[in-house]
N, CA, C and O of each residue as an XYZ file, in Angstrom:
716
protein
N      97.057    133.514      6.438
C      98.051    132.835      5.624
C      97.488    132.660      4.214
O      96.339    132.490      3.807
N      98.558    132.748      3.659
C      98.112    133.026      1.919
C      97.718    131.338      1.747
O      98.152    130.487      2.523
N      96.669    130.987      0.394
C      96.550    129.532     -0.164
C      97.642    129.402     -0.863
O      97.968    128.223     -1.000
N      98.477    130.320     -1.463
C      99.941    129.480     -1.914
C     100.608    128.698     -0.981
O     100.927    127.517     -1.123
N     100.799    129.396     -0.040
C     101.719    129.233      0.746
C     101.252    128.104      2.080
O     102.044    127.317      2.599
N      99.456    128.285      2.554
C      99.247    126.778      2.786
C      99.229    125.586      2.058
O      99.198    124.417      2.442
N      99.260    126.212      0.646
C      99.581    124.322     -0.267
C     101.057    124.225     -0.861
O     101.204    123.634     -1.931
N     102.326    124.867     -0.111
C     103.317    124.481     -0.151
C     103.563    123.849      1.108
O     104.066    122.725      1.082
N     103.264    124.438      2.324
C     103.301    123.555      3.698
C     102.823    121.718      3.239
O     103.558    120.733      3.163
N     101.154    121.858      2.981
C     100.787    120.826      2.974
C     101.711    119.996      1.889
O     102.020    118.885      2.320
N     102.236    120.305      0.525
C     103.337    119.598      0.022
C     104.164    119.024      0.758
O     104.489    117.860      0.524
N     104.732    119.798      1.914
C     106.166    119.475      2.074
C     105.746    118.638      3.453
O     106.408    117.617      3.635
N     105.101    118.833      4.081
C     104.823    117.342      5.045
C     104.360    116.585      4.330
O     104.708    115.500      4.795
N     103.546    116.340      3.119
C     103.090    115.000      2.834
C     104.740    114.374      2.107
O     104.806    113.145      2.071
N     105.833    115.044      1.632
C     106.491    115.057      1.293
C     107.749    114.173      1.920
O     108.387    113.271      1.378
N     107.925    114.912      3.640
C     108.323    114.701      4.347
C     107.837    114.172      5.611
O     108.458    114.557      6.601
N     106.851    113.365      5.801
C     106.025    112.839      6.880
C     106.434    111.391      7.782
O     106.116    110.905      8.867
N     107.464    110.983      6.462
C     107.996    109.430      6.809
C     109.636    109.985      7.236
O     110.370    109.051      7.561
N     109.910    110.570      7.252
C     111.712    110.705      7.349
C     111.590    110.697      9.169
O     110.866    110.928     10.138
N     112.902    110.242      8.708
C     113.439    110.496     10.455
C     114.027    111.511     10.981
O     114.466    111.507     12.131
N     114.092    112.465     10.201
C     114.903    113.428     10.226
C     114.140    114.338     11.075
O     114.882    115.184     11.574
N     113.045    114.447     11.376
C     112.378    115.213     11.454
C     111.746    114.989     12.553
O     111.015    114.023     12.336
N     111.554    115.544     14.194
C     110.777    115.208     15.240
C     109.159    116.084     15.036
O     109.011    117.163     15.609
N     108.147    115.557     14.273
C     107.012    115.676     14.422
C     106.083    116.290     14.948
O     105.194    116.977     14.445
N     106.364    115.962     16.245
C     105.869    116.618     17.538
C     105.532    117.729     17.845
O     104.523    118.069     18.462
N     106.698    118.609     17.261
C     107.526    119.650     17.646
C     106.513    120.681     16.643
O     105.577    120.265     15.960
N     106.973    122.157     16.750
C     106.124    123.106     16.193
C     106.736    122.830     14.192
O     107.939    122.688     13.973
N     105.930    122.809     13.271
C     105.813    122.885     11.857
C     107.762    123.395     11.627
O     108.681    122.847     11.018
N     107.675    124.747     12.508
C     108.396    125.855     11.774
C     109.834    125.010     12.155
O     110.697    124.747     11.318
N     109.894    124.684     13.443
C     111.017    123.878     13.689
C     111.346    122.689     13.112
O     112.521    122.320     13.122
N     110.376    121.947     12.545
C     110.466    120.424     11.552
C     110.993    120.987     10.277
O     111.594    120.261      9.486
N     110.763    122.435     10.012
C     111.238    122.892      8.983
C     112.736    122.645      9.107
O     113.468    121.770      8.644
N     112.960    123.761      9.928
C     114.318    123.977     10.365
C     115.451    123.413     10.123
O     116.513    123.715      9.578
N     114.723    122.004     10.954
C     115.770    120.666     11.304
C     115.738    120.309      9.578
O     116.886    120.332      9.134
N     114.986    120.078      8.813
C     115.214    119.702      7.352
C     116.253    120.606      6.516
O     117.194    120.218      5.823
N     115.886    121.714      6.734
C     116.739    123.138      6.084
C     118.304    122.608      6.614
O     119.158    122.502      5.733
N     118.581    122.370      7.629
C     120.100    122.591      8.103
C     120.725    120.948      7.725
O     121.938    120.742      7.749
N     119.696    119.808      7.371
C     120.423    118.581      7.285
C     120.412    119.186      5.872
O     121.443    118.856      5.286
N     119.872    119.704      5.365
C     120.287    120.067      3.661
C     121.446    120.939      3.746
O     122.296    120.787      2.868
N     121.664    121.917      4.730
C     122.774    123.038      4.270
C     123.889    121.979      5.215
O     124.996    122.454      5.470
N     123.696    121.139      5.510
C     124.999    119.788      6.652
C     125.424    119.445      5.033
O     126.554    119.510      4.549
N     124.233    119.083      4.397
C     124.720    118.111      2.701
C     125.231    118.656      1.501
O     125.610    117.915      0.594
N     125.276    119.984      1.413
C     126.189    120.856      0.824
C     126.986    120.905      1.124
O     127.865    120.493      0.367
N     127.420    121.474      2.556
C     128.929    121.738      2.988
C     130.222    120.888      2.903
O     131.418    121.106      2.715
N     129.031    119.292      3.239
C     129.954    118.293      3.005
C     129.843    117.790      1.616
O     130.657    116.894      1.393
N     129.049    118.109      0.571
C     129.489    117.690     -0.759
C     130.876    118.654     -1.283
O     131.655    118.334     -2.180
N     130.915    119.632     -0.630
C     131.699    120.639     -1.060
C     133.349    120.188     -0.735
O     134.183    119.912     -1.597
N     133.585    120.196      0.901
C     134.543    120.695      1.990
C     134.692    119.124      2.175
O     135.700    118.791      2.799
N     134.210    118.531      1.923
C     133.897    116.712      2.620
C     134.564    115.355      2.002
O     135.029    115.592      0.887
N     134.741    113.983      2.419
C     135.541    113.506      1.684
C     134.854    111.900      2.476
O     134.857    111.760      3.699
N     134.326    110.852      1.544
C     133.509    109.528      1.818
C     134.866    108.401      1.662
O     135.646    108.580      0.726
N     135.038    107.514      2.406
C     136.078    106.339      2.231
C     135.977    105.404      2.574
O     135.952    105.237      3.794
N     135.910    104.753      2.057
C     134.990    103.260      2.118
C     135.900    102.515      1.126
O     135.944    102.699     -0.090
N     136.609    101.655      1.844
C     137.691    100.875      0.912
C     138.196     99.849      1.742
O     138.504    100.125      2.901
N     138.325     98.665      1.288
C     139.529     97.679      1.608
C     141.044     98.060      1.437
O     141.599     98.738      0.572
N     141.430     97.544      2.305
C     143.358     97.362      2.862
C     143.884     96.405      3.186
O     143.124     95.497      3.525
N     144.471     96.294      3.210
C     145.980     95.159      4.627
C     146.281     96.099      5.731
O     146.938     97.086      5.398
N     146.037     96.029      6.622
C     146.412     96.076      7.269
C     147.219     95.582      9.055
O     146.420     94.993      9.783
N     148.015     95.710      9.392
C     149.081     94.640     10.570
C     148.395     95.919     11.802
O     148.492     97.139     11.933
N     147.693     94.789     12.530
C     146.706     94.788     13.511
C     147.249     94.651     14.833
O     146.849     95.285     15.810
N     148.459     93.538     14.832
C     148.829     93.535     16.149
C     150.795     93.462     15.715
O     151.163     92.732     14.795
N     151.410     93.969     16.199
C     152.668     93.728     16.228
C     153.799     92.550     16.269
O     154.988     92.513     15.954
N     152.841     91.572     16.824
C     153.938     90.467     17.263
C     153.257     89.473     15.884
O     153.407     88.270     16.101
N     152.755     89.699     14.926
C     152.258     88.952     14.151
C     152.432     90.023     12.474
O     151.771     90.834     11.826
N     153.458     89.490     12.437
C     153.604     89.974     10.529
C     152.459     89.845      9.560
O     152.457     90.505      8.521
N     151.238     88.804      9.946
C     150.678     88.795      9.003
C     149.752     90.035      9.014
O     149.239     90.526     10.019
N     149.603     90.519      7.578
C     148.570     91.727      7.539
C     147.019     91.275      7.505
O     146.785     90.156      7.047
N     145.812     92.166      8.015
C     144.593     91.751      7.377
C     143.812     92.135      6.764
O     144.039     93.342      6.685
N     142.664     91.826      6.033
C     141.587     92.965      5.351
C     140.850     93.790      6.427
O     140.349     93.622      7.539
N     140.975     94.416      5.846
C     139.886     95.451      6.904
C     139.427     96.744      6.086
O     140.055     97.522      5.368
N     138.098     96.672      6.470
C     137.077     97.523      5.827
C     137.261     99.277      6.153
O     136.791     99.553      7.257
N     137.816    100.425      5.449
C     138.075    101.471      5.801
C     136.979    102.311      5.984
O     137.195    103.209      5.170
N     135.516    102.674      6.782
C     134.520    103.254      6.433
C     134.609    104.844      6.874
O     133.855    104.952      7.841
N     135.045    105.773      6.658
C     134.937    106.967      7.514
C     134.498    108.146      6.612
O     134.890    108.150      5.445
N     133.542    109.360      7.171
C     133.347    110.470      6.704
C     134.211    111.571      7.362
O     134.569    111.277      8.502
N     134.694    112.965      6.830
C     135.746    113.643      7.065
C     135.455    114.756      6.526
O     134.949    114.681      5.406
N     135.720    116.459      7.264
C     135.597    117.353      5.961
C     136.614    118.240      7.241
O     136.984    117.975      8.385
N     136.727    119.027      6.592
C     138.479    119.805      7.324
C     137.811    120.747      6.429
O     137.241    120.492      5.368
N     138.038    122.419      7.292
C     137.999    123.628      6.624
C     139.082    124.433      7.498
O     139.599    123.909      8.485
N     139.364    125.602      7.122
C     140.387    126.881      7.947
C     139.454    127.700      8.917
O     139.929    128.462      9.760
N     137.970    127.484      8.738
C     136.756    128.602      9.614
C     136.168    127.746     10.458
O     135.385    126.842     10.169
N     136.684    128.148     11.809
C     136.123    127.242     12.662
C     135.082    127.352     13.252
O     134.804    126.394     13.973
N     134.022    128.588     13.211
C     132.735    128.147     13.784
C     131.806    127.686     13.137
O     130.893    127.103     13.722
N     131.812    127.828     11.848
C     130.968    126.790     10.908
C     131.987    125.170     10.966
O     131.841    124.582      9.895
N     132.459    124.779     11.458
C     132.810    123.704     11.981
C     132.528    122.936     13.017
O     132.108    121.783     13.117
N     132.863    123.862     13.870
C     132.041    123.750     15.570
C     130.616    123.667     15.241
O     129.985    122.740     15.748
N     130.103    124.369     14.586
C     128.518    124.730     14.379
C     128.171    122.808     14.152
O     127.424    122.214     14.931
N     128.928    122.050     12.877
C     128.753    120.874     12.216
C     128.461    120.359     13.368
O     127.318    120.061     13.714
N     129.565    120.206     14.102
C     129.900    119.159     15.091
C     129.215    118.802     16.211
O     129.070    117.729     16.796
N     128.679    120.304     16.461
C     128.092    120.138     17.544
C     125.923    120.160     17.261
O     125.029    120.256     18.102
N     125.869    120.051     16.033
C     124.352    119.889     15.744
C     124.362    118.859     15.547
O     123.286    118.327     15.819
N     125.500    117.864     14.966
C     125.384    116.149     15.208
C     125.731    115.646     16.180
O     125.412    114.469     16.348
N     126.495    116.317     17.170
C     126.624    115.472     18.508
C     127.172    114.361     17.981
O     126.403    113.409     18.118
N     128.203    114.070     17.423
C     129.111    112.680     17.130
C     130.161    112.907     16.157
O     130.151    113.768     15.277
N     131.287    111.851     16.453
C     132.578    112.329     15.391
C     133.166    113.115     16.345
O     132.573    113.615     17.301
N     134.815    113.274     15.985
C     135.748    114.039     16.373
C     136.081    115.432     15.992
O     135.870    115.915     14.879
N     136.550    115.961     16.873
C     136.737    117.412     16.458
C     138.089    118.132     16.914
O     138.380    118.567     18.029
N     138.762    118.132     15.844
C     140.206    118.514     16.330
C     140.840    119.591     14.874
O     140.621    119.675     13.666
N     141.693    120.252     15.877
C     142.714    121.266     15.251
C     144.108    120.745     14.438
O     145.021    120.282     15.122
N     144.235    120.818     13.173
C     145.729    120.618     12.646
C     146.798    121.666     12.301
O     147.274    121.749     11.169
N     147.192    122.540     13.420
C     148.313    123.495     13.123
C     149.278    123.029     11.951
O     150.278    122.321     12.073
N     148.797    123.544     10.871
C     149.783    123.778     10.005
C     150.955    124.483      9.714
O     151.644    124.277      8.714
N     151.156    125.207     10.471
C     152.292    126.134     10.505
C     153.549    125.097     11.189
O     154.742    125.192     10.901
N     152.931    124.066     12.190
C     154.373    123.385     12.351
C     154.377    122.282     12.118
O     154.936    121.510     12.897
N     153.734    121.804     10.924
C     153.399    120.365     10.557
C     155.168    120.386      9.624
O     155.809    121.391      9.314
N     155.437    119.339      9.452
C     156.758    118.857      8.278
C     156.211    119.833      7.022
O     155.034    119.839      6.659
N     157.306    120.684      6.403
C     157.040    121.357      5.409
C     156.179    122.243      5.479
O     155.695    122.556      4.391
N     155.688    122.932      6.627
C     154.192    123.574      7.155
C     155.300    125.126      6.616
O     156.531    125.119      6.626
N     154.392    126.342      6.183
C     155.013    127.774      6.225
C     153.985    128.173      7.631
O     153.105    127.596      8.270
N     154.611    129.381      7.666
C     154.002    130.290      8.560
C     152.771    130.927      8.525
O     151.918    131.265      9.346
N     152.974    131.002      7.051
C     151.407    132.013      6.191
C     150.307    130.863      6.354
O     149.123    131.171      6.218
N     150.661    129.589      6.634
C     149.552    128.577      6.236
C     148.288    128.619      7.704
O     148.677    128.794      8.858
N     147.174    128.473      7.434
C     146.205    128.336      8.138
C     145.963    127.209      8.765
O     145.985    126.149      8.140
N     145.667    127.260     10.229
C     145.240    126.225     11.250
C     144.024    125.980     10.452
O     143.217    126.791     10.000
N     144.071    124.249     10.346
C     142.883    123.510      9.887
C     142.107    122.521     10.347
O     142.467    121.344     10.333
N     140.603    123.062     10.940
C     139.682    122.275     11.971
C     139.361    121.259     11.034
O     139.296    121.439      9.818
N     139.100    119.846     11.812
C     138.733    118.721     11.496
C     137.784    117.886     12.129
O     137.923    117.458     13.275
N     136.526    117.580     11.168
C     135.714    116.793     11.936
C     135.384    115.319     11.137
O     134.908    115.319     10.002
N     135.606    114.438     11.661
C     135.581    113.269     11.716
C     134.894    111.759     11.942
O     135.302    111.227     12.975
N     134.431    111.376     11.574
C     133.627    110.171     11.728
C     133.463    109.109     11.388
O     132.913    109.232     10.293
N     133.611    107.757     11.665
C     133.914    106.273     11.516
C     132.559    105.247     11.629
O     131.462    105.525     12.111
N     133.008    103.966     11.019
C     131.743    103.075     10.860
C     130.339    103.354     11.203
O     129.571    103.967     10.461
N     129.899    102.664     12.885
C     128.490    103.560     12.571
C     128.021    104.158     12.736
O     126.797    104.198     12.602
N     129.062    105.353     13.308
C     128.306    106.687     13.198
C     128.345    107.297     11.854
O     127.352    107.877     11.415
N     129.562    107.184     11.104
C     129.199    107.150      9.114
C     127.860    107.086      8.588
O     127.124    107.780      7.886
N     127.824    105.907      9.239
C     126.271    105.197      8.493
C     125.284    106.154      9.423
O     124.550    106.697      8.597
N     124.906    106.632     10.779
C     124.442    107.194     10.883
C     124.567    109.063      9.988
O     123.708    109.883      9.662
N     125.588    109.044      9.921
C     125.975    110.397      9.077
C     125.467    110.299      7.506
O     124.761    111.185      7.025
N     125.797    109.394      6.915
C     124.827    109.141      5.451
C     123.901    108.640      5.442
O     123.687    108.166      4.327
N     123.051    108.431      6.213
C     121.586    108.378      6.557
C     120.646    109.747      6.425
O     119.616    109.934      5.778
N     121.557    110.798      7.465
C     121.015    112.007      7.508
C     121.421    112.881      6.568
O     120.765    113.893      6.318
N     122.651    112.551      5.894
C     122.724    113.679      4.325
C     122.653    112.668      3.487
O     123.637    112.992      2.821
N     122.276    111.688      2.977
C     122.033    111.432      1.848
C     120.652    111.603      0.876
O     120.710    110.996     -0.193
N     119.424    112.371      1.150
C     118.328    112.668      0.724
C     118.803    114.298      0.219
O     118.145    114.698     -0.741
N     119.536    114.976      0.587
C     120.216    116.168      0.041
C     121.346    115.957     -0.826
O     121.590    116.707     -1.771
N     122.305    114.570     -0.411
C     123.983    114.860     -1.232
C     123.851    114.574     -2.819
O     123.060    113.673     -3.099
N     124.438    115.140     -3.782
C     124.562    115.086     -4.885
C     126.141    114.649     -5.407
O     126.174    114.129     -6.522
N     127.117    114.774     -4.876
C     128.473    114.946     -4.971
C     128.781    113.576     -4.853
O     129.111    112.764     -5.717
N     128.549    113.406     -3.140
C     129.325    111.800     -2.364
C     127.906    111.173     -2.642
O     127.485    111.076     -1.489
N     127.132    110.795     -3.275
C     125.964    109.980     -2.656
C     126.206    108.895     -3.119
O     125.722    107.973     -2.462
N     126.828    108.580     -4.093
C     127.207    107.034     -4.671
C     128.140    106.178     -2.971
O     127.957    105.160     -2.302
N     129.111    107.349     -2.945
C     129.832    106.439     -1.552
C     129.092    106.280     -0.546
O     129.065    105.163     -0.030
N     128.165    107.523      0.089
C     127.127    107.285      1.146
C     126.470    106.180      0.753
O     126.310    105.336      1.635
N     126.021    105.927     -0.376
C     125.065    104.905     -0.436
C     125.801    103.331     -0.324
O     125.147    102.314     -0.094
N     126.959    103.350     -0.489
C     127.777    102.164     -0.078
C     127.785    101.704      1.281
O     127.620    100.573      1.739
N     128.070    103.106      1.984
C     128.170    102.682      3.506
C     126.470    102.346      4.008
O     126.040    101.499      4.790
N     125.992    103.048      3.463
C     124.302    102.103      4.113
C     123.859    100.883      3.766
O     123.019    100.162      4.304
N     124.857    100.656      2.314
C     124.107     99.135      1.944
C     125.077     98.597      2.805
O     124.619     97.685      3.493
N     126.057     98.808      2.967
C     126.849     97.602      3.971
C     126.200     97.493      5.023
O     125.658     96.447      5.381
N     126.179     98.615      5.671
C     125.588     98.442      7.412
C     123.587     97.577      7.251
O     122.937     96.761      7.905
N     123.403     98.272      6.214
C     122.078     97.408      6.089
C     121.603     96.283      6.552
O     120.664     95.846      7.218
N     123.195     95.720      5.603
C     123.121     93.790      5.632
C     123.024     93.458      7.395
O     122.267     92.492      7.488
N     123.417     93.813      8.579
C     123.493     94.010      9.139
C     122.085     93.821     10.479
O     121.088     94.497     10.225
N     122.024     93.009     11.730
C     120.804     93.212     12.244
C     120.995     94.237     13.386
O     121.917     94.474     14.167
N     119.116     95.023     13.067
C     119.634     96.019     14.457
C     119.504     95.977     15.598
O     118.515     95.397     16.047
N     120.487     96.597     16.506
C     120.620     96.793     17.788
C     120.048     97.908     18.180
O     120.266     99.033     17.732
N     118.959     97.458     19.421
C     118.273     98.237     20.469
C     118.955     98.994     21.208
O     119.061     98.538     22.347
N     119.562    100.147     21.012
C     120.294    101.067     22.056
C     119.530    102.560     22.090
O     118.357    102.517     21.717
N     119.828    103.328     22.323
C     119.569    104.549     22.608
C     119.567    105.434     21.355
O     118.744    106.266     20.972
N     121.022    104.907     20.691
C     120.729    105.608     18.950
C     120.289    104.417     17.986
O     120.820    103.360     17.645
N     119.239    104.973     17.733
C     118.378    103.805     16.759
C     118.926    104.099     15.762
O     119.286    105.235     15.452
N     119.123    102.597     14.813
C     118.979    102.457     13.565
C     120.888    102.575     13.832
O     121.738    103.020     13.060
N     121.037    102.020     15.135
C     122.989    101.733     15.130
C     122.312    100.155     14.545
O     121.225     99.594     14.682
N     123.639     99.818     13.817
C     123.586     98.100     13.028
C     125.145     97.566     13.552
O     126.157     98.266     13.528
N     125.057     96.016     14.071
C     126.094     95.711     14.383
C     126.406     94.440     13.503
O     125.530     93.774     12.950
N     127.602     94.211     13.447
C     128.299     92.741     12.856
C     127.220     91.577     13.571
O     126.375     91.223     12.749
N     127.079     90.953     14.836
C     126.908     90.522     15.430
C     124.957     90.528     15.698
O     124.357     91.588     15.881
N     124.258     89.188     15.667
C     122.801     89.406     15.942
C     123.231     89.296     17.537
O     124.162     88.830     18.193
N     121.774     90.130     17.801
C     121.088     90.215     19.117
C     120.174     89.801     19.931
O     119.596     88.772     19.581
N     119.846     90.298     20.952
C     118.624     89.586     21.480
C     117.757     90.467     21.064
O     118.111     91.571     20.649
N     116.466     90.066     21.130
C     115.376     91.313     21.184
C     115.409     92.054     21.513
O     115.137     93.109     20.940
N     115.927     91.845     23.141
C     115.663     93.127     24.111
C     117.400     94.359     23.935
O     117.715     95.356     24.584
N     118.151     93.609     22.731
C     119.187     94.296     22.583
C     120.083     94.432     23.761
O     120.853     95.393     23.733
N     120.127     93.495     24.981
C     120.934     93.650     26.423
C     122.402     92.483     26.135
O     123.468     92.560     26.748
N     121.977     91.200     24.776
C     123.303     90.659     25.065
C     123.388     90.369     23.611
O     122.377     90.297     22.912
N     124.979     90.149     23.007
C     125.349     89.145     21.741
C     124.666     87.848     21.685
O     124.845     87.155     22.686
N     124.007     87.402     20.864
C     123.612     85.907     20.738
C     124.931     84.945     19.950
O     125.624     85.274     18.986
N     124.958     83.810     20.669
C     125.967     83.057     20.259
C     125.484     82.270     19.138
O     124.429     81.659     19.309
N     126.094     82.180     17.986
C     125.983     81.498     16.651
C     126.320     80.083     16.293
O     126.167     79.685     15.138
């Protein structure tokens, strides 16, 4: 192996040694990997992608006119090519994944293209701008909204770390603590 090219390695782990992005463990070439594709995840969605994070009114239950605030947090990107879609969806394992036939939507033509949609809400968001926001250039002002919110937030011990809930916990993360 060339010395250029071992003192770009050694750059890029001292570089990348603290992220989470990255399972360690695992062989160099694959820690690569996993970094390379959360960067080409943070293009696609600066591109194709859309951050929303906003207050509303909204009427919650029916038998009650009054409307309420509620916090809108969701990430979203819709394209016409669906295996670089599928590809998204299924290397994050989270979020929805659905088809919008346009051809028979209200006002839809015939010529128009079926459009895949993938989807994602509160904290899996925040888990989603966690993992592209060290790449996004486009949305990173809104990503960075949804992490300072969930921030404020204490965390819960589950299986996906670094989920944040409204609500404190116990240590052992098994119940709600009452306030």
């Amino acid at each position: 192996m060339s010395t250029q090219l071992e003192a770009v390695i050694k750059t890029f782990v001292e570089l990348y040694k603290d992220t989470k992005l990255v399972n360690w463990d695992t062989k160099l070439e694959t820690a690569i990997a996993d970094l390379l594709e959360a960067a080409y995840m943070a293009g696609l969605f600066d591109g194709e992608g859309c951050v929303e994070y906003t207050q509303r009114f909204e009427k919650k239950r029916k038998d009650r006119p009054r409307g309420y605030l509620c916090k809108i947090i969701c990430c979203e990107m819709a394209m016409t090519f669906e295996p670089v879609m599928r590809w998204f969806h299924e290397k994050l394992g989270f979020g929805q994944f659905r088809i919008v036939v346009k051809s028979k939507l209200a006002g839809g033509k015939p010529h128009h293209k079926d459009q895949w949609r993938w989807r994602c809400s509160n904290r899996d968001a925040y888990k989603f701008a966690k993992l592209i926001i060290p790449y996004a250039r486009v949305k990173r002002e809104k990503l960075q909204k949804i992490i300072t919110h969930y921030d404020k937030f204490s965390l819960r011990y589950t299986n996906d770390r670094d989920v944040r809930v409204h609500n404190a916990v116990s240590s052992h993360g098994n119940y709600i603590l009452n306030e």
